[in-house]
GUSELO-226347 format. One record per atom (N, C-alpha, C): residue number from 1; atom name; x, y, z. Coordinates in steps of 0.2 Angstrom, whole numbers, plus 2048, in hexadecimal, padded with zeros to 3 digits. Example, Ala and Ser with C-alpha at 12.3 -4.5 7.8 and 13.67 -1.06 7.14 Angstrom:
BEGIN
@i->1, at->N, x->842, y->7E4, z->827
@i->1, at->CA, x->83E, y->7EA, z->827
@i->1, at->C, x->842, y->7F0, z->827
@i->2, at->N, x->840, y->7F5, z->823
@i->2, at->CA, x->844, y->7FB, z->824
@i->2, at->C, x->840, y->800, z->827
***
This chain:
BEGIN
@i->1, at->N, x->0BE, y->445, z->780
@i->1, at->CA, x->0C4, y->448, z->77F
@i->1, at->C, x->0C9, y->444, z->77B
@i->2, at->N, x->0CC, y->447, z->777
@i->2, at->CA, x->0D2, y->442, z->772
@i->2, at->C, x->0D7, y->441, z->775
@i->3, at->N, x->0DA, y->43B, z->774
@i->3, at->CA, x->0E3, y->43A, z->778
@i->3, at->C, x->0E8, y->43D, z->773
@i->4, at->N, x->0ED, y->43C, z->776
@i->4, at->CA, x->0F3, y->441, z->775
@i->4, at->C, x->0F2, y->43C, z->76F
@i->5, at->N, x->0F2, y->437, z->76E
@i->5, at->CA, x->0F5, y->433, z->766
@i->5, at->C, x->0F1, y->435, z->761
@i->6, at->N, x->0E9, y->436, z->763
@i->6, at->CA, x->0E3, y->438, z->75E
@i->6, at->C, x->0E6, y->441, z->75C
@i->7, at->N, x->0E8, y->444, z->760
@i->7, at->CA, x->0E8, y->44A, z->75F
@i->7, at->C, x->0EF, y->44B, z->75A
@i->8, at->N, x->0F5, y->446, z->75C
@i->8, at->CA, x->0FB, y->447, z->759
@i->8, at->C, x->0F9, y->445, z->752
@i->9, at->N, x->0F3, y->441, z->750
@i->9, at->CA, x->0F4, y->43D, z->748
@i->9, at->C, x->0EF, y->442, z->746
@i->10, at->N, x->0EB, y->446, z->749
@i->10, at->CA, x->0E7, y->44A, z->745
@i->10, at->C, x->0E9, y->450, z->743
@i->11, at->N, x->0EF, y->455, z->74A
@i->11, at->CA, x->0F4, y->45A, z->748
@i->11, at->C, x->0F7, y->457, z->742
@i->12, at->N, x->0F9, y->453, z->740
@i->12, at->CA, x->100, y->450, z->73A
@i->12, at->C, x->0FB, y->453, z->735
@i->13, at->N, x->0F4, y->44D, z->732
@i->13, at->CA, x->0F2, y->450, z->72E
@i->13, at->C, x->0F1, y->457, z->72C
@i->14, at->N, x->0EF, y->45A, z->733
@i->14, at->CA, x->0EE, y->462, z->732
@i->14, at->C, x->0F2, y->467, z->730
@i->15, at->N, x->0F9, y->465, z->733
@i->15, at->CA, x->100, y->467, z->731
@i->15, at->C, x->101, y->466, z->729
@i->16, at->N, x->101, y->461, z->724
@i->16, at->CA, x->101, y->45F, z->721
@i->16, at->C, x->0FD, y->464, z->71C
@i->17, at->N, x->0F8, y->465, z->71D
@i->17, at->CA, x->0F2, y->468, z->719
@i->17, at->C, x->0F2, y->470, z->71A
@i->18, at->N, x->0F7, y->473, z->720
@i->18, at->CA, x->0F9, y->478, z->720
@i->18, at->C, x->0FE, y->47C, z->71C
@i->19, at->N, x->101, y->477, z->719
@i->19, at->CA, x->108, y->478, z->715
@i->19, at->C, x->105, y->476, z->70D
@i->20, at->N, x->0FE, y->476, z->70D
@i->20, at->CA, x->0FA, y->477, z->705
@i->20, at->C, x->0FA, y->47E, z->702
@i->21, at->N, x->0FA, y->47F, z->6FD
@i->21, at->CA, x->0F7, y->486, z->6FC
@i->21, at->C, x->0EF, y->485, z->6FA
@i->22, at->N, x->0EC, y->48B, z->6FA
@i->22, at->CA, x->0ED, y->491, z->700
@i->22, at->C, x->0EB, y->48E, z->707
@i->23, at->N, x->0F0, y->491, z->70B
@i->23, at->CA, x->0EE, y->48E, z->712
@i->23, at->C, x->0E7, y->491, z->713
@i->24, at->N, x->0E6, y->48B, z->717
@i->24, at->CA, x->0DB, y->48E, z->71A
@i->24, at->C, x->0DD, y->48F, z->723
@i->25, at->N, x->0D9, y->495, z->724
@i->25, at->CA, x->0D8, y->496, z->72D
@i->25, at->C, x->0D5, y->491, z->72E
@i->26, at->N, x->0D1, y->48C, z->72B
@i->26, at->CA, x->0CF, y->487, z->72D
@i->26, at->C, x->0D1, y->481, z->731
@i->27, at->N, x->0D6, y->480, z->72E
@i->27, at->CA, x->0DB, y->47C, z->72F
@i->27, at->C, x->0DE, y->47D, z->736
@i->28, at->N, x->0E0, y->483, z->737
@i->28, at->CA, x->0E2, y->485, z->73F
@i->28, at->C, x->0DC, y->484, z->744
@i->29, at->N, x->0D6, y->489, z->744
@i->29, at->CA, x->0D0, y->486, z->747
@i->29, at->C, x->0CE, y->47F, z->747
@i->30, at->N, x->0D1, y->47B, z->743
@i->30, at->CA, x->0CE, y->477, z->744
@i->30, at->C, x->0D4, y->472, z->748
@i->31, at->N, x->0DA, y->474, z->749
@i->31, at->CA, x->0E1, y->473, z->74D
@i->31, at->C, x->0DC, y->475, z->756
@i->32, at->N, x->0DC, y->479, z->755
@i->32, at->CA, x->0DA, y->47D, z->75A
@i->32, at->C, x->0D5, y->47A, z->75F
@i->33, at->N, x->0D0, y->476, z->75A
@i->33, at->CA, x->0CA, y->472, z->75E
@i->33, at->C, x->0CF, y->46B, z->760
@i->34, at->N, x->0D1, y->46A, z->75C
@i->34, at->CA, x->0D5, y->462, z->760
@i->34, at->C, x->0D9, y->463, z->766
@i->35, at->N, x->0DD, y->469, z->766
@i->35, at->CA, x->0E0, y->46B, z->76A
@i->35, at->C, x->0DD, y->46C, z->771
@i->36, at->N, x->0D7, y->46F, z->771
@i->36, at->CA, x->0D1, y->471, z->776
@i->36, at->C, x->0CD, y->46C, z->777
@i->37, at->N, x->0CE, y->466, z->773
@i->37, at->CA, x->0CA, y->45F, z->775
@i->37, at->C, x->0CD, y->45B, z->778
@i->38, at->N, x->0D3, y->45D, z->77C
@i->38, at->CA, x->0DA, y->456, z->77F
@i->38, at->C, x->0DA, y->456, z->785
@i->39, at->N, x->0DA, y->454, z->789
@i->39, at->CA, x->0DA, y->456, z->78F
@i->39, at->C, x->0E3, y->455, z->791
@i->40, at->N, x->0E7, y->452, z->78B
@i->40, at->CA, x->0EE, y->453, z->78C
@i->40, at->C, x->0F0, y->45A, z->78A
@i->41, at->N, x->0F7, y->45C, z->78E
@i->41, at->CA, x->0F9, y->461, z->78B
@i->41, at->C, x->0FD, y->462, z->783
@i->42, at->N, x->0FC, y->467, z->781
@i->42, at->CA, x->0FD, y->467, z->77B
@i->42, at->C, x->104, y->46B, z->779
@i->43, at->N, x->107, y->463, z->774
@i->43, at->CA, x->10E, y->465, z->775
@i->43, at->C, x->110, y->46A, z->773
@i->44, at->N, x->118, y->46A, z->771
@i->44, at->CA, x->11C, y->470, z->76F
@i->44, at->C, x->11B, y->470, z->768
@i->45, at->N, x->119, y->46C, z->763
@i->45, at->CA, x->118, y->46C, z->75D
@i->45, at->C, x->112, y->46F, z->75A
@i->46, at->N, x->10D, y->46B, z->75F
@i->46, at->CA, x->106, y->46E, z->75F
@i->46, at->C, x->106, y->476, z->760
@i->47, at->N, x->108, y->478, z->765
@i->47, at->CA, x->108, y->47F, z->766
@i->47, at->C, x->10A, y->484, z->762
@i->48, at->N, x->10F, y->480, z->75F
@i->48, at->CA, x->114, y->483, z->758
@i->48, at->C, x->10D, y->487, z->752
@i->49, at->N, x->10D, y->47F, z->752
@i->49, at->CA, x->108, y->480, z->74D
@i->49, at->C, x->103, y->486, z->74E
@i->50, at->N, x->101, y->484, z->751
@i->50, at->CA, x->0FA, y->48B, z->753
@i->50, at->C, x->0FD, y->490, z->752
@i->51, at->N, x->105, y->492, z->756
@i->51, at->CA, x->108, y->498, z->755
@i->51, at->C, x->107, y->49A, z->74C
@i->52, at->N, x->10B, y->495, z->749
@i->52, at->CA, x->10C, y->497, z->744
@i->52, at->C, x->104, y->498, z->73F
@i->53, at->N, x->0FE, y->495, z->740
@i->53, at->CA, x->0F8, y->497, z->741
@i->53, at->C, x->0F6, y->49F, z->741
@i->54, at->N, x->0F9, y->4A2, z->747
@i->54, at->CA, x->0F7, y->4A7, z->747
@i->54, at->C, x->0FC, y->4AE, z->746
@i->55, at->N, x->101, y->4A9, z->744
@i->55, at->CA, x->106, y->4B1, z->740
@i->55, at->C, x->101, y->4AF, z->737
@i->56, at->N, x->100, y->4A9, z->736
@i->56, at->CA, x->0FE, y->4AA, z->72F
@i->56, at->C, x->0F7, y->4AF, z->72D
@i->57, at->N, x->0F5, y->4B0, z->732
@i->57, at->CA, x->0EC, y->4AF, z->732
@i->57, at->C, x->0EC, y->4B6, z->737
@i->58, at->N, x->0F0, y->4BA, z->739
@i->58, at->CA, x->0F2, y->4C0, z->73D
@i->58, at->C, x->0E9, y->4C2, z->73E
@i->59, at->N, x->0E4, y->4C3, z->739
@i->59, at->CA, x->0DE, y->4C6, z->739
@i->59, at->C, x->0D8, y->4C5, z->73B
@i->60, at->N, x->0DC, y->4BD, z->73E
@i->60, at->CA, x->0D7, y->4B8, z->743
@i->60, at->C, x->0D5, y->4B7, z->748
@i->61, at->N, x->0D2, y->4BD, z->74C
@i->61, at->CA, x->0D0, y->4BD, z->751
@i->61, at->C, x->0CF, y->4B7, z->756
@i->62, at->N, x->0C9, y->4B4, z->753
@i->62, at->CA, x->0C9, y->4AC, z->756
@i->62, at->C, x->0CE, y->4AA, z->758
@i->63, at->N, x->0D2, y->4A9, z->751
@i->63, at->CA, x->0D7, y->4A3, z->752
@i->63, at->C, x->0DC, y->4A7, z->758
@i->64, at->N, x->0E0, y->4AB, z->75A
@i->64, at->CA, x->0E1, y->4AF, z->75C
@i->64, at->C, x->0E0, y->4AF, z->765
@i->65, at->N, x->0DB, y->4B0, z->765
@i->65, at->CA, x->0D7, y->4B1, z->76B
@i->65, at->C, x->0D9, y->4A6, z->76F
@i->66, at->N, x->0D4, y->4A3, z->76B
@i->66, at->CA, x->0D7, y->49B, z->76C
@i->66, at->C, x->0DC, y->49A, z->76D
@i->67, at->N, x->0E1, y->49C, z->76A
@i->67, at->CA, x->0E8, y->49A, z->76B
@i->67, at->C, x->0EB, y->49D, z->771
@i->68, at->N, x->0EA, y->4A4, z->773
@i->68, at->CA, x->0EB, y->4A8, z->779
@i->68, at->C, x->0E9, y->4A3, z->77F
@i->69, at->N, x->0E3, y->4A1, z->780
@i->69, at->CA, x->0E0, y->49C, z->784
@i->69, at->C, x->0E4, y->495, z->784
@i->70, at->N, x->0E4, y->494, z->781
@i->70, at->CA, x->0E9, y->48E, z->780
@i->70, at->C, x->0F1, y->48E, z->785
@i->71, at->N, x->0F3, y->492, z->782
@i->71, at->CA, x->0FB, y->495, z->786
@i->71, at->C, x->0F8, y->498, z->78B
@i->72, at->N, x->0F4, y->49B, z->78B
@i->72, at->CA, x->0F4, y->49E, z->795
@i->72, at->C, x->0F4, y->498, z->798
@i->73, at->N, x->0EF, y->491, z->796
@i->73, at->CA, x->0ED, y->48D, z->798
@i->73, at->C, x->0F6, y->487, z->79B
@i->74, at->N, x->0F8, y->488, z->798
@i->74, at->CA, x->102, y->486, z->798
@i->74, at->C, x->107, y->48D, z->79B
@i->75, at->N, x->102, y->490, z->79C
@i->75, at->CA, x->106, y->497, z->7A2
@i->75, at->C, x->109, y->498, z->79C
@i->76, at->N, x->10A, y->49A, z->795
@i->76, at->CA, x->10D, y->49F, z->793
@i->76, at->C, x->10A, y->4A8, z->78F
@i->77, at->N, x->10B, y->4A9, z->796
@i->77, at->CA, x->105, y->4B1, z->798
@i->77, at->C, x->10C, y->4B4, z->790
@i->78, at->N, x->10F, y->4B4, z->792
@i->78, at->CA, x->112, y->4BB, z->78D
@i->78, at->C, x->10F, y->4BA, z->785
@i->79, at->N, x->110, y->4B4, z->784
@i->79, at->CA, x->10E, y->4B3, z->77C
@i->79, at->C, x->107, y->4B2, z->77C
@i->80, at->N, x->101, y->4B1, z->781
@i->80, at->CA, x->0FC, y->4B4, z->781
@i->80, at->C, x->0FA, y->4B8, z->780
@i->81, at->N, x->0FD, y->4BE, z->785
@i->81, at->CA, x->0FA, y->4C4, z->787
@i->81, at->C, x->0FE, y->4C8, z->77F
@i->82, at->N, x->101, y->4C7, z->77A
@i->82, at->CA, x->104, y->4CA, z->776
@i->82, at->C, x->101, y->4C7, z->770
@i->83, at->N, x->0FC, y->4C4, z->770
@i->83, at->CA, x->0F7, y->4C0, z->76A
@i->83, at->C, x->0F1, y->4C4, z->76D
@i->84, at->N, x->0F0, y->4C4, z->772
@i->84, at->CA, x->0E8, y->4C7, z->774
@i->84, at->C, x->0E9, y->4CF, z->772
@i->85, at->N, x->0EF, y->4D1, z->775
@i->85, at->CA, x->0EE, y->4D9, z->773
@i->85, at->C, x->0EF, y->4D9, z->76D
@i->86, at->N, x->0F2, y->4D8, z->766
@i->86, at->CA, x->0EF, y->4D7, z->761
@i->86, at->C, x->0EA, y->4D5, z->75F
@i->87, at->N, x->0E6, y->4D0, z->760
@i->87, at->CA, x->0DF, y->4CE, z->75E
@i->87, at->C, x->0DA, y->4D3, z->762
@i->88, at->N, x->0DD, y->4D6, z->765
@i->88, at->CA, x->0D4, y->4DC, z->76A
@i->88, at->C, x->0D5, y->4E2, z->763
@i->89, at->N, x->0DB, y->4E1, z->75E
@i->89, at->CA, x->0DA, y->4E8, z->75A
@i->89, at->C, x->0D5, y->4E5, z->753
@i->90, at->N, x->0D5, y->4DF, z->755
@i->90, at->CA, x->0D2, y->4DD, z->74F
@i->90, at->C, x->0CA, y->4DD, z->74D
@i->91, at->N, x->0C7, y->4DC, z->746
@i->91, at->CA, x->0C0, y->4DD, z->749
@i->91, at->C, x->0BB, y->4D6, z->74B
@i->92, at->N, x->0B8, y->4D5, z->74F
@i->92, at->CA, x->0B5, y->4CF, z->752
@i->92, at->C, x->0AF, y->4CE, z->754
@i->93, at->N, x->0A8, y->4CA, z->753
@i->93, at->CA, x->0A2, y->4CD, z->75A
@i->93, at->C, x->0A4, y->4CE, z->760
@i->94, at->N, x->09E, y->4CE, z->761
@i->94, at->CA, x->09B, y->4D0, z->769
@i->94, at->C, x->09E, y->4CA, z->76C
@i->95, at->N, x->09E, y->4C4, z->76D
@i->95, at->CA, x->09F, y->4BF, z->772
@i->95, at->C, x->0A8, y->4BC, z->770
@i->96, at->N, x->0AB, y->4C0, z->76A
@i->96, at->CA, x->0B2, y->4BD, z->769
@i->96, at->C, x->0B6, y->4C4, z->76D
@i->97, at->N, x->0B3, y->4CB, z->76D
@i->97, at->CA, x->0B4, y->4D1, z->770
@i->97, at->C, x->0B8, y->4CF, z->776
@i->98, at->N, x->0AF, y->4CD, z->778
@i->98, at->CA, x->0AE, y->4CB, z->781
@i->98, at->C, x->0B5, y->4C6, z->784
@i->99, at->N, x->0B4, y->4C2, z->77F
@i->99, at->CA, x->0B9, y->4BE, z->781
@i->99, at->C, x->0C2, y->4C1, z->784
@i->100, at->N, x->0C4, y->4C5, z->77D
@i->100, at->CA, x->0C9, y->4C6, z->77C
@i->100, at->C, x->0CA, y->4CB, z->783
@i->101, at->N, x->0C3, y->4D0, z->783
@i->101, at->CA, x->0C4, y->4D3, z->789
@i->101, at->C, x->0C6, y->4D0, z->791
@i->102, at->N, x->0C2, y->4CA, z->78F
@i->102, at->CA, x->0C4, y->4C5, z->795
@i->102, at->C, x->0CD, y->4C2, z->796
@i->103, at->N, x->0CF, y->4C1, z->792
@i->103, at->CA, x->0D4, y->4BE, z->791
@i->103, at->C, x->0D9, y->4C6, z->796
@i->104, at->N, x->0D9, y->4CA, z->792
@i->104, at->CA, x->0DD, y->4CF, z->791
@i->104, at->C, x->0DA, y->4D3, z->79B
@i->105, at->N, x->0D5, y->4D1, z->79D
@i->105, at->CA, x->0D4, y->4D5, z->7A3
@i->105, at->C, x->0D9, y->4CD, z->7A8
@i->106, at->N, x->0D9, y->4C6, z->7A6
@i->106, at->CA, x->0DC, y->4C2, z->7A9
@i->106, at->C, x->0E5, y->4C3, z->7AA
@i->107, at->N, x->0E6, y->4C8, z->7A5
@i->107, at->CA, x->0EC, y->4CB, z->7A4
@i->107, at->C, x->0EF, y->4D0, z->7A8
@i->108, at->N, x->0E9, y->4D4, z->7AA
@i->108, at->CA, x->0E9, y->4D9, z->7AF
@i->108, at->C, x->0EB, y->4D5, z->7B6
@i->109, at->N, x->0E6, y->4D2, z->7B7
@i->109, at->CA, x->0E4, y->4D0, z->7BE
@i->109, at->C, x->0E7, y->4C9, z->7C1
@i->110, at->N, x->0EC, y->4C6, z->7B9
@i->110, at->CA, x->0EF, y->4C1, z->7BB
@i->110, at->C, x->0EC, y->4BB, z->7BD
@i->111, at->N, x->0E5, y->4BA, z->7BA
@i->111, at->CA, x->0E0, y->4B4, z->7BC
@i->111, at->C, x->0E3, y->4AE, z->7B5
@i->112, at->N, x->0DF, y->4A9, z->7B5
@i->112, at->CA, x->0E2, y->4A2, z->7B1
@i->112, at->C, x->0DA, y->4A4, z->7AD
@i->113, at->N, x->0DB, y->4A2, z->7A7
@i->113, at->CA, x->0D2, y->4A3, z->7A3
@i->113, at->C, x->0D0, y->49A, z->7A4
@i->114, at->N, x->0CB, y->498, z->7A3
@i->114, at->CA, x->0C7, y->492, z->7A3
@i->114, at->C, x->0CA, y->492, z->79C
@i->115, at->N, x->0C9, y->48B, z->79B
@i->115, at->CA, x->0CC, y->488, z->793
@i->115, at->C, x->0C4, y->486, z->78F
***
């Protein structure tokens, strides 16, 4: 697991490389795996960022679906549950589906997803 300092100096240069043109999905995904490697909460800038991730990149399932989990993860169900139902119109495999559909039935039922 990385510490809050490892993940703050890798977010910078990620930020940094997100404000390149043309911005790459990569760069978020690749935000995404730091933020899912910390075992600290991930801040207000961090999150930021992702969001801003996934207004850019709207057709990214993945990214999308990760970032959902992430904020349920921090109990913010509404800006979850309002990226999942967007990303379930999207197209995706079979196990990024399943996922979504997971996400979205934890929505119903009011359950916490595993990170």
């Amino acid at each position: 697991k990385l510490t809050s300092g490892q993940v703050s100096s890798v977010l910078e240069l990620l930020n940094t490389a997100a404000t390149q043109s043309p911005q790459l999905l990569e760069t978020y995904l690749l935000a995404l795996k730091v933020c899912e490697d910390t075992s600290d909460t991930p801040q207000p800038d961090d999150i930021a960022f992702l969001m801003r991730g996934v207004k850019a990149f709207p057709r990214s399932a993945e990214l999308a679906c990760r970032t959902a989990k992430i904020l349920m993860s921090l109990g913010r169900r509404d800006e979850a549950a309002t990226i999942v139902d967007n990303a379930t119109r999207l197209p995706a495999n079979g196990a990024l589906q399943s996922e979504l559909a997971k996400l979205q039935s934890e929505f119903v039922h009011g359950g916490e997803p595993s990170r």
